[in-house]
N, C-alpha and C positions, 0 to 999 in steps of 0.2 A: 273541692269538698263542698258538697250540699251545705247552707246554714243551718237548717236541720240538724245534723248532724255536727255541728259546731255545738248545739245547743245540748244535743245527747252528752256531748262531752263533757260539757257543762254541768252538766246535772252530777256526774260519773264523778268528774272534781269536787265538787259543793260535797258530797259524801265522805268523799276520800279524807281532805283538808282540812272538814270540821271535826268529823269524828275520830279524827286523829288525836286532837288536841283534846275532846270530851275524853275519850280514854285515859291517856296520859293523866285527865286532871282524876276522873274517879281511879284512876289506880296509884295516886299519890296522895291522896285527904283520908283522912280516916273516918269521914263524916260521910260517906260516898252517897249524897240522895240528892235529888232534884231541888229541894227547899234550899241543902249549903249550898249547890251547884250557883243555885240562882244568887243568893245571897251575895256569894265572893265573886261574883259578877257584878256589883254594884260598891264593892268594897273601896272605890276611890270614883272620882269625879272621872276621869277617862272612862271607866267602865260602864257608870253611868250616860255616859256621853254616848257612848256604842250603842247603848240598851237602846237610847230615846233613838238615835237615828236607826236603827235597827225595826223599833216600834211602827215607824212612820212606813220604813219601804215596804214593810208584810201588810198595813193596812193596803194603802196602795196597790200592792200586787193583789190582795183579796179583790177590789173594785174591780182593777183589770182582768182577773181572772173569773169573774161573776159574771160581768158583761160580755167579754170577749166568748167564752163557753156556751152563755145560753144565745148569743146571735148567731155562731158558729156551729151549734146543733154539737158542741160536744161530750161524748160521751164520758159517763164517772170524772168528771170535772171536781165533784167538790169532795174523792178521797184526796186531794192536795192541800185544802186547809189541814186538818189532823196530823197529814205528812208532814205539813210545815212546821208543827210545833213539836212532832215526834223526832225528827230529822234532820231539816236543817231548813230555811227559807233557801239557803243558797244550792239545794238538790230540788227542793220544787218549783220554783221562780225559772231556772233552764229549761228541765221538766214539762213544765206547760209550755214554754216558747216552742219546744220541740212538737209538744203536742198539734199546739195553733201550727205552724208551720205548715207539718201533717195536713191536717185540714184544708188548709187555704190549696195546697200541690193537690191534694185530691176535688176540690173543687173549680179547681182550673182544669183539670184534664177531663172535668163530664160538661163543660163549657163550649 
């Protein structure tokens, strides 16, 4: 299997995984909005702990994904910031790797 295509898979899980559990949580609160969402995300030191390492990898993926995009000439590069907070970091972070991939296989084969 292509890495590529490891990484499509990737994205397809990051979807699948997270918004499993978002479901699950808005179909069991009775508060069901983005504010409590966030809120009871931060309800103990563990969750907070998530949030801050969570905070770190999506800057990070932003840097990589800013630089990596505008040297690789790639195209709608930055609908995947908005995805990442609409979705999941863990569908758009595979998502681009697949995307860069892409790119790099198409720029070796006019090499």
């Amino acid at each position: 299997m292509k890495i590529k295509y490891f990484f499509l898979l990737l994205a397809i899980l990051g979807v699948i995984y997270t918004w499993y559990f978002n479901i699950q949580y808005f179909q069991s609160v009775e508060n069901a909005t983005f504010t409590s969402f966030m809120n009871d995300a931060q309800i103990n030191f563990a969750g907070k702990s998530f949030g801050a390492d969570l905070t770190v990898v999506v800057f990070t993926f932003f840097v990589f994904l800013v630089t990596e995009s505008l040297r690789l000439k790639i195209k709608f590069w930055w609908v995947l910031i908005p995805l990442t907070f609409l979705v999941a970091v863990a569908f758009t972070f595979p998502l681009f790797l697949y995307f860069r991939q892409r790119k790099l296989e198409e720029l070796n084969q006019s090499n």
